[in-house]
C-alpha positions in Angstrom: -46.8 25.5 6.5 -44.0 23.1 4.8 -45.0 21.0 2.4 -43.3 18.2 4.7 -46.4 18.8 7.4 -49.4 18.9 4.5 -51.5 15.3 4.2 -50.3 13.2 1.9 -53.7 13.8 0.0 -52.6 17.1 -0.7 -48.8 16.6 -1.5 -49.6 14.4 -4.3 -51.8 17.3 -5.5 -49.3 19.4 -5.5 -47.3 17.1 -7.1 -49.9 16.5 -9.9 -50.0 20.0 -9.9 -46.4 20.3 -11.8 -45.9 20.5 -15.3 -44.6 17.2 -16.6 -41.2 19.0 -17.7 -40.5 20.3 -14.0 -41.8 16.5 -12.7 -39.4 14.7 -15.2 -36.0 17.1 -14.2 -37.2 16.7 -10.5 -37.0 12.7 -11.1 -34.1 12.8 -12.8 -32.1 15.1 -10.2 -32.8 12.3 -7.3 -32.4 9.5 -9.8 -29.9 10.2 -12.2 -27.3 13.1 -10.3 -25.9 10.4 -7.9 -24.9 7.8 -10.7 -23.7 11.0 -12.6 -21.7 12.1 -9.8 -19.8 9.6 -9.5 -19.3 7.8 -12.9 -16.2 9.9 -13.6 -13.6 7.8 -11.7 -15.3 4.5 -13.0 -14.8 6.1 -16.8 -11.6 6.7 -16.1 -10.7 3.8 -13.9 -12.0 2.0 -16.9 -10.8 4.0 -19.5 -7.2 3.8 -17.8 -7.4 0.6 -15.5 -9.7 -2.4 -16.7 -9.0 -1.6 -20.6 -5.1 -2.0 -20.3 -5.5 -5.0 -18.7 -7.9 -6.5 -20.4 -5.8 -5.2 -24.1 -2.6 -6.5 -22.3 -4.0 -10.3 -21.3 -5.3 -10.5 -24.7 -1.7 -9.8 -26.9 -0.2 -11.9 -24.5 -1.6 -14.8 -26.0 -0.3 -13.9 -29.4 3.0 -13.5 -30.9 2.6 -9.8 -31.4 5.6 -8.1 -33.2 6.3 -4.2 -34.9 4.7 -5.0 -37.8 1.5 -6.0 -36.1 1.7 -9.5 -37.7 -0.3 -11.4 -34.6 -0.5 -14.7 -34.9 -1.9 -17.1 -31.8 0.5 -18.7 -29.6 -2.2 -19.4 -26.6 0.2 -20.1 -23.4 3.4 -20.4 -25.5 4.8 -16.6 -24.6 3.8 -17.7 -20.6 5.9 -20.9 -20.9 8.7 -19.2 -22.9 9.2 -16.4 -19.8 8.9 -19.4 -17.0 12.1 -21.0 -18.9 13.8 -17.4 -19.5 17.1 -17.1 -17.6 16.9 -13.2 -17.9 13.2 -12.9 -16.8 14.1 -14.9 -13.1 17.7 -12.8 -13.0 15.3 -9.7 -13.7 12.7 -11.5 -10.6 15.4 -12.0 -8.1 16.9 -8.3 -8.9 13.2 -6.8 -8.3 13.0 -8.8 -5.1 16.3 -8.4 -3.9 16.3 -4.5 -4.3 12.6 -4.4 -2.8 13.7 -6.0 0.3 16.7 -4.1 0.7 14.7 -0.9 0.1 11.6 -1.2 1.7 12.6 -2.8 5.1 15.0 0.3 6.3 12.7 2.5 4.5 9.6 1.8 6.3 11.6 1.4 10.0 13.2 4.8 9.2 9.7 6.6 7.9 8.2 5.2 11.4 11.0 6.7 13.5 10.8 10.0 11.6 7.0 10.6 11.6 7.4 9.5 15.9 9.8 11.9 16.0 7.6 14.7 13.8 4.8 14.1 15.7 6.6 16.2 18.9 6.7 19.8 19.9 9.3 21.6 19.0 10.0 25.0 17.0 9.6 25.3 13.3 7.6 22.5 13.3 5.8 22.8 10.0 8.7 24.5 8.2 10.7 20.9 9.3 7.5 18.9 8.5 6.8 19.9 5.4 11.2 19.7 4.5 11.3 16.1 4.4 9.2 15.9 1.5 11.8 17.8 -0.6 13.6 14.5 -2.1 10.3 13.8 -3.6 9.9 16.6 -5.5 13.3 16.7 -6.6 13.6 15.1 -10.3 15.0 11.5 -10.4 17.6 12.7 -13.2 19.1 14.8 -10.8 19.2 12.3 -7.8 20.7 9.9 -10.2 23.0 12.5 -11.2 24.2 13.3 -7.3 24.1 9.2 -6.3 26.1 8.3 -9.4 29.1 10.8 -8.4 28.1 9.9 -4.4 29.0 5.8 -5.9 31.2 6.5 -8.8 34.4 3.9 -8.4 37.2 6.1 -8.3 36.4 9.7 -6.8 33.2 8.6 -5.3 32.4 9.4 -1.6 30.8 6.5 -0.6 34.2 4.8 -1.5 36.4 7.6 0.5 34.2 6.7 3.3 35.2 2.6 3.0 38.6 3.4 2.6 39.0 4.7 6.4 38.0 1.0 7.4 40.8 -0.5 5.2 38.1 -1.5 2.3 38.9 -1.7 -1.4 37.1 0.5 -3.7 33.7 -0.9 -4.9 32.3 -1.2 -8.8 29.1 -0.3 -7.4 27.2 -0.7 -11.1 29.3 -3.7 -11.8 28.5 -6.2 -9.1 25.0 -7.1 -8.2 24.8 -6.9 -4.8 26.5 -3.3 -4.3 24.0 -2.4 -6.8 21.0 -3.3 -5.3 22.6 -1.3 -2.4 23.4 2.3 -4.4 19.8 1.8 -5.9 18.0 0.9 -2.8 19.6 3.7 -1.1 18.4 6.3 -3.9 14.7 5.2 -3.5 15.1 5.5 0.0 16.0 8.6 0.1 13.1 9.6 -2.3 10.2 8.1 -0.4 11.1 8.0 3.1 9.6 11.2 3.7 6.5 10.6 1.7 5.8 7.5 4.2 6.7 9.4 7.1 4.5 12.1 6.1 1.9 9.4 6.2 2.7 7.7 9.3 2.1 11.2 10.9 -1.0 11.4 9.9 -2.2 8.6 11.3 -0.4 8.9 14.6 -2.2 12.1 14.9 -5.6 10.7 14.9 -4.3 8.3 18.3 -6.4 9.5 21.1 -3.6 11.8 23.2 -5.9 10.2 26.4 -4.5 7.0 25.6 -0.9 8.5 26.3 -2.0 10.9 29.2 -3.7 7.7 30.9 -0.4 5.5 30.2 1.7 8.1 31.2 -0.1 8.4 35.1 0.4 4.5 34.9 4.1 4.9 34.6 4.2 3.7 31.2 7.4 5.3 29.3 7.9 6.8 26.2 9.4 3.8 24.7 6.7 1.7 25.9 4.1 3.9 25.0 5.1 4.0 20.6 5.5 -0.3 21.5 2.4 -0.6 23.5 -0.5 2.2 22.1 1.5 3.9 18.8 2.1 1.0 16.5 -1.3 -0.9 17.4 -3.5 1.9 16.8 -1.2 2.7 13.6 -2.2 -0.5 12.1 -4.3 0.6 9.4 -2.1 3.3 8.0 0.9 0.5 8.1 -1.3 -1.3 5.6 -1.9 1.4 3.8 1.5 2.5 3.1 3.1 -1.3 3.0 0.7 -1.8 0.4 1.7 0.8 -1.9 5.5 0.8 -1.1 5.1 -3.3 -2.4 3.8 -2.0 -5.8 5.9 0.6 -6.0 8.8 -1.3 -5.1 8.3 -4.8 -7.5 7.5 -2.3 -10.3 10.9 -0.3 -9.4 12.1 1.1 -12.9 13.5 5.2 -12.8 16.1 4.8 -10.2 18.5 1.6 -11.7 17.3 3.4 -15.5 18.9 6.5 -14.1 21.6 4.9 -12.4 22.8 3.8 -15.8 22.7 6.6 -17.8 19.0 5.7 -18.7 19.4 1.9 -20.2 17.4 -0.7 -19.4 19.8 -3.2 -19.9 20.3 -3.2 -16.2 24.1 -3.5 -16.3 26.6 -5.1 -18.8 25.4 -8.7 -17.0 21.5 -7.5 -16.2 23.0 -7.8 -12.6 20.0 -4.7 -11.5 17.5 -4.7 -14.5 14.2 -5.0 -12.8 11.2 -6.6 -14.3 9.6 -3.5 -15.3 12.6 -2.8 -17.3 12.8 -6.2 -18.6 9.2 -5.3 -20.0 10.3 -1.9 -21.6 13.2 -3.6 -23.2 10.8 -6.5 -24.9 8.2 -4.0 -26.1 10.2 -1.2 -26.9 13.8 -2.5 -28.3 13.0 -6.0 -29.2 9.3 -5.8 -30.5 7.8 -8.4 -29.1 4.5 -7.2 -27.5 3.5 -10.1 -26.9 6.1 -11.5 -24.8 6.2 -8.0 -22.8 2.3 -8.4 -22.2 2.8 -12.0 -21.0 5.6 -10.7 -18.6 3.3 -7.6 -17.8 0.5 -10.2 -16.6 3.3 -12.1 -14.2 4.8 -8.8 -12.8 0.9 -8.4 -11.6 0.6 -11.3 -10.1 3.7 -10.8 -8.2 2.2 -8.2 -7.1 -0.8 -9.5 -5.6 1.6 -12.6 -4.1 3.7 -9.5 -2.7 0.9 -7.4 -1.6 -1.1 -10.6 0.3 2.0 -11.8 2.3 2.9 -8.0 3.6 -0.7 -7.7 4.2 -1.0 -10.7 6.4 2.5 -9.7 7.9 1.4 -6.1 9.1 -2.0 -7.5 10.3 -0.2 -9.5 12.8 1.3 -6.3 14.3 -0.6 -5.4 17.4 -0.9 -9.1 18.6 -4.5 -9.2 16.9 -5.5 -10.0 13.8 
């Protein structure tokens, strides 16, 4: 007989029955383990996520410098950045290269997961192939995509020249450098999102395709019609994290010039993330770089709420 099927009369017995030291370790084990379990990722989350936060709101309300002379300044570093011509450029080069990157990205990570998600030979030899630009180091893309946009031997500007165009200055002007740098961090993460996308098209019932299918619904119609509605939470997902990935851009246009965060002789493709760097680590002033910090977040959560209330409206529900 189980202790499950005895009275209650004589489980509490046996209960009673136990040395206090057992008793103590047995309340502790349903008590205690859970909480235990699981306090690793707050630790760290705090150790690593609420504590920078909290240490960067704090200096930037000071004038904070290299000698770590602090001295209050309240809102004064937050009112200095809103009149800052070279934190807005930096603003409108984040955006800028975020909307040209992101936009073809995610269209071109849909289309490649749709078409991964096929039968066809070699499948998981291709599949797992388009995730090799993401382990490939960003020094060495930036290496290939400077040559690939260099000025005077550089492909890209071969490739113009057979349509009559003049050769580009693609780190010189702002807009072709939003371009060469959008195009590197394409290439980097399409396949990542794609890899995504696929994994949420494979959890689509196939029913709803065999049952659209015998209603004479085509291929076409079916990715409009049952592929991106069902898809809807994964699109969140990876819109999401491409928007904080993308407003806090900084490797590729570091890279792209030889690893200064100047952004170009004009700043025409310094991001704000490099603006930051270049205040903390080159002009000293942590606490102007912690006041910039704390508006690149909330860019971020302007960025993140408008794609999320975007994608939501895919599907034709909300």
């Amino acid at each position: 007989m189980s202790l499950d099927t005895l009275p209650r009369a004589m489980r509490n017995s046996h209960r009673r029955d136990r040395p206090p030291g057992r008793r103590w370790r047995s309340r502790l084990d349903v008590k205690a383990m859970p909480y235990a379990l699981v306090s690793p990722y707050f630790i760290l989350f705090a150790a690593f996520g609420l504590f920078p936060l909290a240490f960067t709101l704090y200096y930037s309300l000071y004038d904070y410098d290299l000698a770590g002379t602090t001295e209050w300044a309240g809102l004064g570093n937050y009112t200095a950045l809103l009149a800052d011509e070279d934190f807005w450029r930096a603003v409108v080069n984040t955006i800028g290269m975020f909307v040209i990157a992101t936009v073809p990205q995610m269209l071109l990570a849909l289309f490649l997961a749709n078409a991964l998600n096929k039968r066809f030979k070699l499948r998981l030899a291709i599949r797992m192939s388009v995730l090799l630009p993401l382990v490939t180091s960003v020094v060495a893309v930036a290496v290939v995509f400077t040559q690939l946009y260099a000025r005077d031997w550089g492909l890209v500007n071969w490739i113009l020249s057979w349509f009559g165009m003049d050769a580009l200055n693609w780190r010189a002007e702002r807009i072709p450098s939003w371009i060469a740098i959008a195009t590197m961090v394409d290439w980097r993460w399409t396949g990542y999102n794609a890899i995504i996308f696929l994994a949420g098209m494979q959890t689509i019932p196939r029913d709803l395709y065999e049952a659209a299918a015998i209603d004479g619904a085509s291929r076409r119609r079916q990715f409009w019609q049952i592929t991106l509605p069902m898809l809807r939470p994964t699109m969140i997902f990876v819109v999401l994290n491409s928007t904080i990935g993308g407003l806090t851009l900084f490797s590729e246009p570091t890279t792209f010039y030889n690893g200064n965060v100047d952004g170009g002789s004009q700043g025409q493709f310094q991001t704000v993330a490099m603006f930051i760097v270049k205040q903390g680590f080159r002009e000293f002033d942590y606490g102007y770089a912690a006041a910039a910090a704390w508006l690149l977040f909330l860019l971020i959560l302007i960025g993140a709420a408008i794609n999320f209330l975007f994608v939501r409206r895919i599907g034709g529900s909300k």
